[in-house]
N, C-alpha and C positions, 0 to 999 in steps of 0.2 A: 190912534197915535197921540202921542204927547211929548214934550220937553224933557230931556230925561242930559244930567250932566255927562260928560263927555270929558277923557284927553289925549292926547296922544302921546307916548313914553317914548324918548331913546333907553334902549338898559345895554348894560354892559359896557358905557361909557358917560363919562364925565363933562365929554363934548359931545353939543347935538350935533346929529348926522351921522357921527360914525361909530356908533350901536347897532341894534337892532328894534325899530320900530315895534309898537305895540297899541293897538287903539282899546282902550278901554272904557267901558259905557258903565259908567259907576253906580247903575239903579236899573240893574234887569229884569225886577219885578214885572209878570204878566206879560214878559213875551212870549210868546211859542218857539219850541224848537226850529221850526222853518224859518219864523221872523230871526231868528239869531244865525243860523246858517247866512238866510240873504243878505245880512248884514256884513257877514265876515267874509260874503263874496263880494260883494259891494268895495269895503275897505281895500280889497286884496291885499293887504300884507299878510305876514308869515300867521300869525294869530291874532286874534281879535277878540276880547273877554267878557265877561257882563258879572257883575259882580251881586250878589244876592245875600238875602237872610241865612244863616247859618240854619241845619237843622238838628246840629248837638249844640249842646251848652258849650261843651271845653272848645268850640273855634269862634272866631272874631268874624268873620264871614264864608259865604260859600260862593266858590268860582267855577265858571265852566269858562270853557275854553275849544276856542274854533278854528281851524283853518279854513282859506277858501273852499275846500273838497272834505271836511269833517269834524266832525268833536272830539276830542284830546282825552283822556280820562288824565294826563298830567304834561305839564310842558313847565321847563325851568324858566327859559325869561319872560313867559307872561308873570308865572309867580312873581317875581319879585318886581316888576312892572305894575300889576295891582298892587301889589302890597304897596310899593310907593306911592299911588295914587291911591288907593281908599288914605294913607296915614293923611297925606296934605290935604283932603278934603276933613281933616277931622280939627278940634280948634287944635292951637298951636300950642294950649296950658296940657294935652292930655298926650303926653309920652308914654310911651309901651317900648321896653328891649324886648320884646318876645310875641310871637302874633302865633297864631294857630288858624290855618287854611285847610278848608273844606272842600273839598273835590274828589274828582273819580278814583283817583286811586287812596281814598280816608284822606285823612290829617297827615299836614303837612305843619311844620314846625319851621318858623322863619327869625332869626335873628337881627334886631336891630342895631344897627351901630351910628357913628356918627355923620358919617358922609357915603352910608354903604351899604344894603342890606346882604344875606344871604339866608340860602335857604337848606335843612335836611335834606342830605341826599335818602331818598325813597330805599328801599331793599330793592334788589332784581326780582323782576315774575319769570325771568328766565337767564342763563348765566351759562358760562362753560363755550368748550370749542364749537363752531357752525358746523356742521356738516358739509362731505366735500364738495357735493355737488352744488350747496348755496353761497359755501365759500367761491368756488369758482368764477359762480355769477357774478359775485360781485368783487372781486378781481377783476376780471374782464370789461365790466362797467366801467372800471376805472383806469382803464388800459395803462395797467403794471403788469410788470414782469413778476416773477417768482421770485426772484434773487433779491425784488426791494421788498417784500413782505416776512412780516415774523411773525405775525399771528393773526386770526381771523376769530371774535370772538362775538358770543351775544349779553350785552348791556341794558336786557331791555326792563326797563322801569316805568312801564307805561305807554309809549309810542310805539316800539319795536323793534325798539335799534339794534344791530350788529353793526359791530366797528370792526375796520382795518390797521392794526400796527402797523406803521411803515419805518424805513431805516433812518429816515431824515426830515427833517421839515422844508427841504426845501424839494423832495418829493411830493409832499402830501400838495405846494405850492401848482406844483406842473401839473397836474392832472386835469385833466378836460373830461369831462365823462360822459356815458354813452346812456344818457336816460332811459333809451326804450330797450335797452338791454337791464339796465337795473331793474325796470318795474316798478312791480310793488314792494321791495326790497326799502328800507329804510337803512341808509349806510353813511356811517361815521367813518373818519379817515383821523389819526392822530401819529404825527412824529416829532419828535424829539428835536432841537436845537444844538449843534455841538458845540463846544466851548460861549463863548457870553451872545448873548441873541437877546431879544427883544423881551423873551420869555422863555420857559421852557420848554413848552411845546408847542405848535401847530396844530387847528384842529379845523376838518373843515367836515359839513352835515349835508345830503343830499334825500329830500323824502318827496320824489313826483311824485307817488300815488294821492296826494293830499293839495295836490297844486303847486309845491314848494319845490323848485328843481334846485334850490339850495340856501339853505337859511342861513343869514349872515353871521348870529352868536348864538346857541344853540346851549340851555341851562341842563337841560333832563339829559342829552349826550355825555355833556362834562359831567354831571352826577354821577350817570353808568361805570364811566371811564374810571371815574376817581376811585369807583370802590372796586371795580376789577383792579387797576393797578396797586390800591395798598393792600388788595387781599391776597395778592399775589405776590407781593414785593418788588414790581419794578419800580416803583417809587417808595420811599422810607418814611415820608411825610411830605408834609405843605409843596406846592407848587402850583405855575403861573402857567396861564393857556395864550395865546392870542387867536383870533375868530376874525373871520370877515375880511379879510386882505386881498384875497381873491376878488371881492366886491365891492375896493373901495371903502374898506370900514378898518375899524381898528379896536376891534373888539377885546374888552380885558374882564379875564374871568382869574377870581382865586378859587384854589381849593386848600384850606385848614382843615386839621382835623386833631382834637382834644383826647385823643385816646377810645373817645365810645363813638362820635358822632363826627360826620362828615358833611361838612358846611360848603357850599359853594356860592358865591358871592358877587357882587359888582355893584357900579353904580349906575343909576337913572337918572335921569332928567326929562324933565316934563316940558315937550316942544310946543302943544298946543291943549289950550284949556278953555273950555267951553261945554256948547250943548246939542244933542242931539236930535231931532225930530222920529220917530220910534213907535 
């Protein structure tokens, strides 16, 4: 074991506490995979990252990524969570608009801004309608009716998600859901805002099989989403998410998007900075 820097991020918000935590151990050099699991069990928050040497030239570093019950091959607010914390550990003369992350699913391409980062949304490893039967499940998981759902679809860019369209946001709000009926099912829920709301959508994430009975802002979901809904056309462009309300948070996520590339974005802040024993 040894000293190894350490901190802990809120992302997806500008005030600490109501983001989504992220602990990250800024020199994972010569752990083992189990010492990084115990770790990420240890932490219990949603994910927990270790940040490493790159092994291509074009990235700035290389990240894996844990929850308490497994390894990520990609998760949105760890990304931009290290990304924040490797840049403040670096001196304060050596600016970068542009970072390249290394991880399970290749390079990931992150944009810097000024008080914000955001990151490439990934391609889908899987897309299009669920099938009825896993649609159902998780329907039912989320004890809705038929009448509040308009689409059941798969988002998955890494985790596995399948999202639920809903009629409203102030449905996706109500929902209590029936974990041991989801399973192993990874399920996103997103509804729309009508007339002027906080934001335009509602977005809430549920993944038990990984220890996570519901992550408060959730980056690799809102990727998924972003790029079924402009591939599809229910949205035209740019639009605002809010995360975490259900849990006391107030999570805020954008999605831009330049014509080729689809950005998704927030801010971090760094609650606790130090070091770890490892």
């Amino acid at each position: 074991m040894r000293s190894r820097p350490f901190a802990q991020v809120d992302v997806f918000s500008p005030t600490p506490l109501l983001g989504n935590p992220l602990a990250v151990v800024l020199d994972g050099e010569g752990l083992t995979d189990e010492e990084m699991q115990a770790f990420a069990r240890w932490t219990n928050l949603s994910e927990t990252t270790f940040l490493l040497p790159p092994t291509v030239i074009a990235a700035d570093y290389r990240l894996r990524i844990f929850t308490p019950g497994g390894e990520l091959p990609f998760a949105g607010h760890p990304t931009l969570g290290s990304a924040h914390a490797w840049l403040a550990n670096r001196d304060a003369a050596e600016t970068q608009e542009r970072l390249v992350q290394e991880c399970g699913v290749g390079l990931v391409e992150l944009r810097v801004g000024s008080d914000s980062i955001a990151f490439a949304a990934p391609p889908l490893r899987r897309s299009g309608p669920v099938d009825q039967a896993t649609a159902s499940r998780a329907v039912a998981s989320l004890g809705l009716e038929a009448s509040q759902v308009v689409a059941v679809e798969w988002v998955d860019n890494g985790p596995g998600w399948l999202v639920v369209l809903v009629d409203d946001a102030a449905t996706v709000l109500a929902i209590r859901p029936d974990l041991a009926t989801m399973g192993d099912l990874e399920v996103g829920v997103v509804g729309p805002y009508r007339g002027e709301g906080p934001a335009d959508y509602e977005v809430r994430a549920f993944v038990p099989r990984l220890g996570v009975p519901e992550d408060p802002v959730t980056g690799s979901l809102n990727a998924g989403i972003a790029v079924w809904f402009l591939a599809s056309g229910i949205v035209a462009g740019d639009y605002t998410v809010r995360q975490g309300t259900a849990l006391g948070r107030n999570g805020r996520v954008s999605v831009t998007t330049d014509g080729e590339t689809i950005w998704i974005g927030g801010v971090s802040t760094t609650v606790i900075s130090g070091t770890v024993l490892l």
